[in-house]
N, C-alpha and C positions, 0 to 999 in steps of 0.2 A: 217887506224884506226881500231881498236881489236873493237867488242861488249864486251859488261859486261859479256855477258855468254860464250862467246870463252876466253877470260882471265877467269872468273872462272874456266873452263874446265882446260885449261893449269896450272893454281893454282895447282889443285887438283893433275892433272897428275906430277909437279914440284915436290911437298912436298912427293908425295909416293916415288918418285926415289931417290931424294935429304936424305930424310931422314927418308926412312923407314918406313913412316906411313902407315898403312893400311887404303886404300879407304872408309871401312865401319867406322871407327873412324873419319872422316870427312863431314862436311856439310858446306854450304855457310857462316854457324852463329858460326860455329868454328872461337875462338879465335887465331891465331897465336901466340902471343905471353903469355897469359898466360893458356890457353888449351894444346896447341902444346910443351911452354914451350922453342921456339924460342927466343934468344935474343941475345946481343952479336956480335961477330962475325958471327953468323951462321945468326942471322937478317941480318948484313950487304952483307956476300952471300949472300942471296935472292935474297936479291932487286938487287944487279949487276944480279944476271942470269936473273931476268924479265927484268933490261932493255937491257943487250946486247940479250938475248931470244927477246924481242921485238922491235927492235932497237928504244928504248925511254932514255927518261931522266923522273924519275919520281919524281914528286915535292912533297917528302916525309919528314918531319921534324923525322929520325930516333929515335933523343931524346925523343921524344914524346908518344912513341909507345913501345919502347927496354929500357932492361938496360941495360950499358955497360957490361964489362969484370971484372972488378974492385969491392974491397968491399967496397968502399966509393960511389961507384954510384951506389946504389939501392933504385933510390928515384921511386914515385908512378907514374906510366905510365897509359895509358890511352889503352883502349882495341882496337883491330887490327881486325877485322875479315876478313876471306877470301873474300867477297861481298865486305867488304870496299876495301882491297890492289888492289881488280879486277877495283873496282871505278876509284880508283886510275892510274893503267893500261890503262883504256878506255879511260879515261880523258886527257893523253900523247900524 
């Protein structure tokens, strides 16, 4: 089992590599999805790299959080932050 602050860590280290964010643009209270502006397919990456990254299965309702791909799904999502998805991680 990951701690909430080794899964943050790896969050943080994830998102810089994955996609180019700068460390200092990031904190635990960063939103992923609409700070970051992660959604979509690139949401769906993620979360496969954290669980094959962690060998988990994480019990994430992605609708919940992401919009799809599509212009007819852009209904209102609910905020993501990196301490939650870490939550989420630890919790696996």
């Amino acid at each position: 089992m990951i701690s909430k602050t080794d899964a943050i860590d790896a969050i943080f280290k994830i998102l810089t590599e994955m996609y180019a964010i700068k460390s200092r643009d990031i904190t635990k209270t960063t939103r992923i999805n609409k700070d970051l502006g992660i959604e979509g397919d690139d949401a769906v990456e993620l979360i496969e790299f954290l669980e094959d990254h962690f060998h988990i299965s994480l019990n994430i309702d992605l609708r919940s959080y992401f919009l799809g791909e599509g212009i007819f799904d852009r209904k209102k999502t609910a905020d993501l932050t990196i301490e939650e998805l870490a939550k989420f991680v630890s919790d696996s």
